[in-house]
C-alpha positions in Angstrom: 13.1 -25.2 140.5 12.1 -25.6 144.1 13.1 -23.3 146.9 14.7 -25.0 149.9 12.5 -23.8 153.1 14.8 -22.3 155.6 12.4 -20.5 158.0 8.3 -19.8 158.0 6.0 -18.4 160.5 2.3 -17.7 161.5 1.4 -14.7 163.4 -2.2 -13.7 164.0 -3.1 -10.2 162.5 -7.1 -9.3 163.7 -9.2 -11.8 162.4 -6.5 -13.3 159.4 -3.0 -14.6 160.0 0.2 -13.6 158.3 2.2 -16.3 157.0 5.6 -15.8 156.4 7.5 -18.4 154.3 11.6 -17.4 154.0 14.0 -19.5 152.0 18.0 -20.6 152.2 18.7 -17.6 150.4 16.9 -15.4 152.3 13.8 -14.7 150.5 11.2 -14.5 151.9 7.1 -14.4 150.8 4.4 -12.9 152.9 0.8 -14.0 152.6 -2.6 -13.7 154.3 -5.1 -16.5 154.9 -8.6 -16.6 157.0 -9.4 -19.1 159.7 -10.7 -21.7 156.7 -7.7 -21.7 154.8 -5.0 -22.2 157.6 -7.3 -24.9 158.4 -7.1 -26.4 155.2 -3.2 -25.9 155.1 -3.3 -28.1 158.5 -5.2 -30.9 156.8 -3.1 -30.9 153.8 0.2 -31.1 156.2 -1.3 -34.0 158.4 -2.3 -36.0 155.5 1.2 -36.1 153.9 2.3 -36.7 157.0 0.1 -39.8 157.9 0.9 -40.6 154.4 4.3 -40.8 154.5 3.9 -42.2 158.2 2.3 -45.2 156.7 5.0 -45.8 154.0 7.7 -46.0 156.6 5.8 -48.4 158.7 5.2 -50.5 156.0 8.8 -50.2 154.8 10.2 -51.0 158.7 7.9 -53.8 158.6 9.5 -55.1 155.6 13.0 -55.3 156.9 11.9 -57.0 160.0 10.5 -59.9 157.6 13.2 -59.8 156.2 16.0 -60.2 158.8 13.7 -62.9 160.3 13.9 -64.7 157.2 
């Protein structure tokens, strides 16, 4: 079952960063990642986010046909 996020944070440490991911319960999970990764973690958040972007767009557009109609 999937943890609800409750907190999570980057730091720089040298040349890698620490991420920090904590959940409701308190829990949290430590990892390291390089320059490339984070930046592939970036990618992966903006493309859900245009993603999901583009389904409520369509969805708003959608209710304005139909309350014209």
């Amino acid at each position: 079952m999937a943890r609800e996020l409750a907190h999570f944070s980057i730091v720089r440490t040298g040349e890698d960063y620490l991420i920090t991911i904590e959940d409701k319960d308190g829990d949290a999970t430590e990892f390291t990642a390089d320059f490339d990764s984070l930046d592939v973690i970036a990618e992966a958040i903006e493309e859900a986010l245009d993603s999901d972007e583009e389904e409520a767009l369509e969805a708003d557009a959608d209710e304005e046909e139909e309350e014209e109609d």
